[in-house]
MDAnalysis code that builds the backbone (N, CA, C; Angstrom):
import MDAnalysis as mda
import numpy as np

u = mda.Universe.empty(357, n_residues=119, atom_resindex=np.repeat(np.arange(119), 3), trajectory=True)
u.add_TopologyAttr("name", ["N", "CA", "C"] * 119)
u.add_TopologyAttr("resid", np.arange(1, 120))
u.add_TopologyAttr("resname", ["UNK", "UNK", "UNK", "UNK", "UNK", "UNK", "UNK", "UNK", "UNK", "UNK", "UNK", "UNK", "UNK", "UNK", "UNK", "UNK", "UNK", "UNK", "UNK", "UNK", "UNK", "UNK", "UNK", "UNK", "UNK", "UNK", "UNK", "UNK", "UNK", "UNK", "UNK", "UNK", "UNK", "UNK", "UNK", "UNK", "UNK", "UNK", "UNK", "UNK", "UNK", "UNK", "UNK", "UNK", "UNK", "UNK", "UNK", "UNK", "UNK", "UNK", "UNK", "UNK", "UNK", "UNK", "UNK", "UNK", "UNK", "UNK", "UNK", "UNK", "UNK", "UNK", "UNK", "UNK", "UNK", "UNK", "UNK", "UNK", "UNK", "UNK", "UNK", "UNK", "UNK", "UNK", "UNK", "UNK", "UNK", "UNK", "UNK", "UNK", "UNK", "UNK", "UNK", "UNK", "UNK", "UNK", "UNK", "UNK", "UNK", "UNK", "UNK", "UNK", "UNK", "UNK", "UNK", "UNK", "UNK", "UNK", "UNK", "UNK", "UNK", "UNK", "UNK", "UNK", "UNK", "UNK", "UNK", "UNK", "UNK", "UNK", "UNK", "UNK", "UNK", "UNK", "UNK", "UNK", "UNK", "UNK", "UNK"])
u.atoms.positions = np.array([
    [-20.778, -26.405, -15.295],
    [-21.320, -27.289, -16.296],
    [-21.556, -26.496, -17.576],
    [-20.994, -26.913, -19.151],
    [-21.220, -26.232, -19.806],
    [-22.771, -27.522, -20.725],
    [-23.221, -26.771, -21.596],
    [-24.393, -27.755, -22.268],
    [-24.433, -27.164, -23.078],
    [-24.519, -28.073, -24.114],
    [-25.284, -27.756, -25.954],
    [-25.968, -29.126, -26.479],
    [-26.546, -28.552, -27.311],
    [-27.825, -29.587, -28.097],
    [-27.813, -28.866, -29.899],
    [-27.310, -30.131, -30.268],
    [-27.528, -30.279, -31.635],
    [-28.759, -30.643, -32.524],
    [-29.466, -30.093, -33.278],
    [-29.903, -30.787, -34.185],
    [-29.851, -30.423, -35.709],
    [-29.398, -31.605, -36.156],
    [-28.982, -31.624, -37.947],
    [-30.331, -32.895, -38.648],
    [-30.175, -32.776, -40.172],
    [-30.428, -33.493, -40.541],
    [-30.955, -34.411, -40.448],
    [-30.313, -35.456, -39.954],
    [-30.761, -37.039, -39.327],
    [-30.452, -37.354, -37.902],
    [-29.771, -35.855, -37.870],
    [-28.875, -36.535, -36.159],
    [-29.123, -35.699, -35.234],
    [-29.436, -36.249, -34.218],
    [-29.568, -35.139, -32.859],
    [-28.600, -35.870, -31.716],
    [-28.386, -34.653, -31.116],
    [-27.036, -35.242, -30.257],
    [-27.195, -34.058, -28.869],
    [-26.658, -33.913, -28.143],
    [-26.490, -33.246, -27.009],
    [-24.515, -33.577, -26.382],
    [-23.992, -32.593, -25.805],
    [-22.955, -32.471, -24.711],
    [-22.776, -31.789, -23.594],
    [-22.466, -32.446, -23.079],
    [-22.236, -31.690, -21.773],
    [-20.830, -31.672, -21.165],
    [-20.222, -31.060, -20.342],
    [-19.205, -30.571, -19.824],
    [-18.934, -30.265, -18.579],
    [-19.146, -31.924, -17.223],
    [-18.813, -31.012, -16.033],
    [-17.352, -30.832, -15.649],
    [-17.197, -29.837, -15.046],
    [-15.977, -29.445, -14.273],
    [-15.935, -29.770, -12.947],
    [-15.330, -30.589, -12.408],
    [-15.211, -30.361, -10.731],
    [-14.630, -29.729, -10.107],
    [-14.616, -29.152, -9.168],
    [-13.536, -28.181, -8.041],
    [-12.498, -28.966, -8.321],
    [-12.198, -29.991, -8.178],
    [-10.982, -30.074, -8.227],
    [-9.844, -29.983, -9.851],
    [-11.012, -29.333, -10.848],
    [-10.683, -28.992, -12.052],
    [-10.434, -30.545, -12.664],
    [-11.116, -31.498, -12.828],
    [-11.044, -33.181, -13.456],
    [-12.520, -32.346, -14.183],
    [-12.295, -32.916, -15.624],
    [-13.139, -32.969, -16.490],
    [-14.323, -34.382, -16.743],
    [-15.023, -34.070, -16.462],
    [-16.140, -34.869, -17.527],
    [-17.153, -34.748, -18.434],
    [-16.322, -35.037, -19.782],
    [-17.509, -35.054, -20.829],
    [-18.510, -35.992, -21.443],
    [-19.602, -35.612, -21.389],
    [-20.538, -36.497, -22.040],
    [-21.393, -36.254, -22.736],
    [-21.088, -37.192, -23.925],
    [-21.914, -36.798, -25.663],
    [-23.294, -37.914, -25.829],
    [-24.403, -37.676, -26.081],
    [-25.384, -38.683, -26.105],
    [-26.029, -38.337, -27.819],
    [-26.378, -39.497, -28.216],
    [-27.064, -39.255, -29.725],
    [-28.592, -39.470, -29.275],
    [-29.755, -38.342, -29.291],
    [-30.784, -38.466, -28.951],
    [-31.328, -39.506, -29.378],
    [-32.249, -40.366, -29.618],
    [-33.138, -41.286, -30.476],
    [-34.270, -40.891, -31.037],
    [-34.287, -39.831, -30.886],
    [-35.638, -38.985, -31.935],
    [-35.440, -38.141, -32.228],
    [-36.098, -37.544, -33.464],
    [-36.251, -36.248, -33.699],
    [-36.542, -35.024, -32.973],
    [-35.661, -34.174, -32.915],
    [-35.459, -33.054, -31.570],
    [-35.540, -31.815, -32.553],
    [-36.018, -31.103, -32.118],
    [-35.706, -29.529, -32.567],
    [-34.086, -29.299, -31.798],
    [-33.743, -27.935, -32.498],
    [-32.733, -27.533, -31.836],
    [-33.222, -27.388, -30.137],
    [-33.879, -26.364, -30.070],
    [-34.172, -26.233, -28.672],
    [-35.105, -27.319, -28.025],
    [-34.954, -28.061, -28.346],
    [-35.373, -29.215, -27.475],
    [-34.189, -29.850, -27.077],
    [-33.247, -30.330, -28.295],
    [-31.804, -30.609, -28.146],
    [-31.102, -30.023, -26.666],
    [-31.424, -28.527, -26.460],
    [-30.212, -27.958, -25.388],
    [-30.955, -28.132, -24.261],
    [-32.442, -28.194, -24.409],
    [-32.880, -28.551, -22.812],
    [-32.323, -29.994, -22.868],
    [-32.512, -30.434, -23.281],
    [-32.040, -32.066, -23.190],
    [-30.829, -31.691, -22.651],
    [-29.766, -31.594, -23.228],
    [-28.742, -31.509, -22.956],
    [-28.605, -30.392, -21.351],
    [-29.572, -29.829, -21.189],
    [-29.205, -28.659, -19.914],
    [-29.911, -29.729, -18.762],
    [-30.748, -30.351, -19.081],
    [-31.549, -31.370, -18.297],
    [-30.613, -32.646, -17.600],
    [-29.873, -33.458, -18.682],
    [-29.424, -34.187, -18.611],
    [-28.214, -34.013, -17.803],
    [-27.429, -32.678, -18.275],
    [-26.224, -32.522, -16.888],
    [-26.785, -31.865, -15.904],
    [-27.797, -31.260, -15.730],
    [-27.783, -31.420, -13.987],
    [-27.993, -32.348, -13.423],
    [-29.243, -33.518, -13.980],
    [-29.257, -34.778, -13.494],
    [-28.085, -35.693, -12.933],
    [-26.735, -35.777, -14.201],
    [-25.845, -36.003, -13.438],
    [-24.622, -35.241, -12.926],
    [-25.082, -34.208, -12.607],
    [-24.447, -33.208, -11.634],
    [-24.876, -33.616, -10.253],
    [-26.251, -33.678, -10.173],
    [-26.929, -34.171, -8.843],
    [-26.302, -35.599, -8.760],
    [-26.039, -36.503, -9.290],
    [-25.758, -37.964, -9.067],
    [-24.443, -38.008, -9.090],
    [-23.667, -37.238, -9.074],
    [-22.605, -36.940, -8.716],
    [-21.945, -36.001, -7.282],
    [-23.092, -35.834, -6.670],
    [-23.500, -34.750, -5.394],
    [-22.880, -33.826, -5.705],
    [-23.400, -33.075, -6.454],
    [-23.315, -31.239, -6.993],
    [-23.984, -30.458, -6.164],
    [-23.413, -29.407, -5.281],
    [-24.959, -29.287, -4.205],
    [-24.766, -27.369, -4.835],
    [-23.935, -26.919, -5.321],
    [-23.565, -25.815, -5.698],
    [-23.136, -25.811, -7.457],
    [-23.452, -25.303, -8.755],
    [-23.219, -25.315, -9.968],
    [-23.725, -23.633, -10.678],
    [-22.748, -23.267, -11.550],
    [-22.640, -23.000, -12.388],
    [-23.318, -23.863, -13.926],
    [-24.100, -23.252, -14.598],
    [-24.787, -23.786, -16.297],
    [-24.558, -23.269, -17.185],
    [-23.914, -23.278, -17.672],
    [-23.559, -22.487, -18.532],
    [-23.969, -22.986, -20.354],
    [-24.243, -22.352, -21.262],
    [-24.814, -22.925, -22.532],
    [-24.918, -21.733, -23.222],
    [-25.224, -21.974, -24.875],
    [-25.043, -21.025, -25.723],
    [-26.632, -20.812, -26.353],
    [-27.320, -21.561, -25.618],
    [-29.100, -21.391, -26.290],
    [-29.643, -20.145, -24.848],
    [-29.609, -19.271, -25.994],
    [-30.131, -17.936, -25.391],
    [-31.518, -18.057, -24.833],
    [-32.716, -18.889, -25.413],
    [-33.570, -19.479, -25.527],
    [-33.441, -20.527, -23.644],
    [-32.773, -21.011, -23.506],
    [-32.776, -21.839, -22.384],
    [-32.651, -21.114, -21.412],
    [-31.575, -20.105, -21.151],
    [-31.204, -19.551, -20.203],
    [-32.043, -18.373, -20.133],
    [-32.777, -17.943, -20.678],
    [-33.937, -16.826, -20.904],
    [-35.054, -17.343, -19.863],
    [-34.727, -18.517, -20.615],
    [-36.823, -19.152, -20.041],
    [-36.334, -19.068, -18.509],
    [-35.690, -20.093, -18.165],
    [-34.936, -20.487, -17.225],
    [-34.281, -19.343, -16.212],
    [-34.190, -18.051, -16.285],
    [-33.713, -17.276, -15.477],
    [-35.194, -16.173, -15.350],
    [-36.080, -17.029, -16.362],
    [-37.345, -15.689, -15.785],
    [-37.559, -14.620, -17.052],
    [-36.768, -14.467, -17.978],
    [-36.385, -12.995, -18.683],
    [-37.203, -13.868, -19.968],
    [-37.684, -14.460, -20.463],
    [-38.448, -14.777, -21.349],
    [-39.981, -16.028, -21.151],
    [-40.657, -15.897, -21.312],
    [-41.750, -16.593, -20.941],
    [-41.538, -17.481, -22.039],
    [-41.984, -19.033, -21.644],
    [-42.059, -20.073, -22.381],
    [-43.753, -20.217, -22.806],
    [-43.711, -20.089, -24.255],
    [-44.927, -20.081, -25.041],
    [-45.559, -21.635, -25.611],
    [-44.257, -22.235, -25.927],
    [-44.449, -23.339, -27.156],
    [-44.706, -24.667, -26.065],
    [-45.706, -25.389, -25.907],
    [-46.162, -26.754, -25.078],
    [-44.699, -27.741, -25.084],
    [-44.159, -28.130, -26.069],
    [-43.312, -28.566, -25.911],
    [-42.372, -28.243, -24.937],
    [-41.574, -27.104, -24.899],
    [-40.933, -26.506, -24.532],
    [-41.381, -25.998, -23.123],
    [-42.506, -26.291, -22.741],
    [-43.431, -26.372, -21.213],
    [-42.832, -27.269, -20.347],
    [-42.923, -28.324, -21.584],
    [-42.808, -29.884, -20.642],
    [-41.083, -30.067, -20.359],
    [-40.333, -29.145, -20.699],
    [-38.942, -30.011, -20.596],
    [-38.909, -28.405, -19.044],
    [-39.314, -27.241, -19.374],
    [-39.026, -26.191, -18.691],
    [-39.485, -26.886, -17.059],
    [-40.814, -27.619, -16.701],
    [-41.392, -28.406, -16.011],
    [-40.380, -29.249, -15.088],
    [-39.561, -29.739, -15.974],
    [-38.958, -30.620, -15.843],
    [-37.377, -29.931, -14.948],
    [-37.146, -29.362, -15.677],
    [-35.967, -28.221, -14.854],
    [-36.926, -27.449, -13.548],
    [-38.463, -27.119, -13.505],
    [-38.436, -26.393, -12.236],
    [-38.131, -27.564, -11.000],
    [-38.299, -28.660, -11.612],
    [-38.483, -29.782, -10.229],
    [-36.572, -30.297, -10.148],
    [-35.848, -29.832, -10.777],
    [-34.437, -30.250, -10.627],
    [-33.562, -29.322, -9.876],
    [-33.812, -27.845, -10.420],
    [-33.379, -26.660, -9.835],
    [-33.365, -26.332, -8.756],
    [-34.661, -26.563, -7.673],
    [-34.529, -26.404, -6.213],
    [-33.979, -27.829, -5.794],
    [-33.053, -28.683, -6.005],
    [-32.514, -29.712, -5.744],
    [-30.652, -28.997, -5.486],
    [-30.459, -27.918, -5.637],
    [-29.047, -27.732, -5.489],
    [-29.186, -26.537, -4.799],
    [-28.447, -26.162, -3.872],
    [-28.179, -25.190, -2.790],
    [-27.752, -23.846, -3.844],
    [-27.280, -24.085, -4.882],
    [-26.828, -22.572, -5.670],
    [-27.031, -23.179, -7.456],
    [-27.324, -22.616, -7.626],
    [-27.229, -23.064, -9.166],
    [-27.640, -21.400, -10.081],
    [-26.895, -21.228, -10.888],
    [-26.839, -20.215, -11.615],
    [-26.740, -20.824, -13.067],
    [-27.374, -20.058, -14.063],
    [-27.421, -20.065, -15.599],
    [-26.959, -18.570, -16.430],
    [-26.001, -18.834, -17.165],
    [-25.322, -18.083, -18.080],
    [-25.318, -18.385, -19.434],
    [-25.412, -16.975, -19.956],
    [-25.009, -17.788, -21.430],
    [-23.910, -16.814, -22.120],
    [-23.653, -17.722, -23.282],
    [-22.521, -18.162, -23.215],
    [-22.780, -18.396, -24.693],
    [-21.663, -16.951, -25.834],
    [-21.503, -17.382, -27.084],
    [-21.385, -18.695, -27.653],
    [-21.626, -18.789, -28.740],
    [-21.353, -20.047, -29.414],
    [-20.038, -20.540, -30.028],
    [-19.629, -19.119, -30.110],
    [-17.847, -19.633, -30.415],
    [-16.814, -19.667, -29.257],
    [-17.648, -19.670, -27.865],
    [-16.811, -19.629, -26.851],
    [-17.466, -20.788, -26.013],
    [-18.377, -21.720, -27.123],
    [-18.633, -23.253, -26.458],
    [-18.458, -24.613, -27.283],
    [-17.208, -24.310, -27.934],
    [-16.759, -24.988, -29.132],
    [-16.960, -26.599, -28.220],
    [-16.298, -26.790, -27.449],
    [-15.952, -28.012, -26.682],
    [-17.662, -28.957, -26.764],
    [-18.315, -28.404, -25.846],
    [-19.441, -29.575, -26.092],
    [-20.325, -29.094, -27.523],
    [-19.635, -28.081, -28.228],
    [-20.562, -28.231, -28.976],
    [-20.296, -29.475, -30.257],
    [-18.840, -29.417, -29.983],
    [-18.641, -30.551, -30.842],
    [-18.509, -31.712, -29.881],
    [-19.484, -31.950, -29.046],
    [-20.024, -33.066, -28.051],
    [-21.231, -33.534, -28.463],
    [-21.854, -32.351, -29.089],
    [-23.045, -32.402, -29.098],
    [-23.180, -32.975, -30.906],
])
């Protein structure tokens, strides 16, 4: 699964990118409805495809994303400070023990062109 989260101007958006074993693509672009920080944007977006990774019976995944920030908090190597950013991290501890393997990487930004222009 790759994930990114946009936020511009007026627009916030998120993409995601699953891959299946059997290498069939699915992408999916959502336009948030509120005002998002960037890093609120990529949890959204890191949130939202495992959700349907799981509803798709994902019992093993790869995460992959370019917010250094997500995959920091999320692998332990940075402590989450900001309340906001509590409540979405919260939200991933109760999703994460839901899959038999799940790993997080990150992953330049010019080597996540695809959802980022999803996002």
């Amino acid at each position: 699964m790759y994930f990114d989260g946009a936020s511009y101007q007026y627009r916030y958006g998120i993409g995601v990118l699953l891959i299946a074993p059997d290498n069939s693509h699915i992408p999916l672009a959502f336009k948030l409805q509120f005002k998002a920080s960037n890093n609120e944007a990529e949890y959204e977006a890191c949130i939202v495809g495992l959700e349907t990774a799981l509803e798709l019976g994902a019992k093993k995944l790869d995460a992959i994303g370019d917010s250094n920030l997500v995959v920091s908090q999320v692998n332990g190597d940075w402590k989450v400070k900001e309340e906001k950013m509590k409540i979405y991290h919260q939200t991933l501890d109760v999703l994460i023990p839901r899959f038999e393997k799940l790993t997080f990487m990150h992953l330049l930004r010019e080597n996540n062109r695809f959802v980022n222009a999803l996002s």
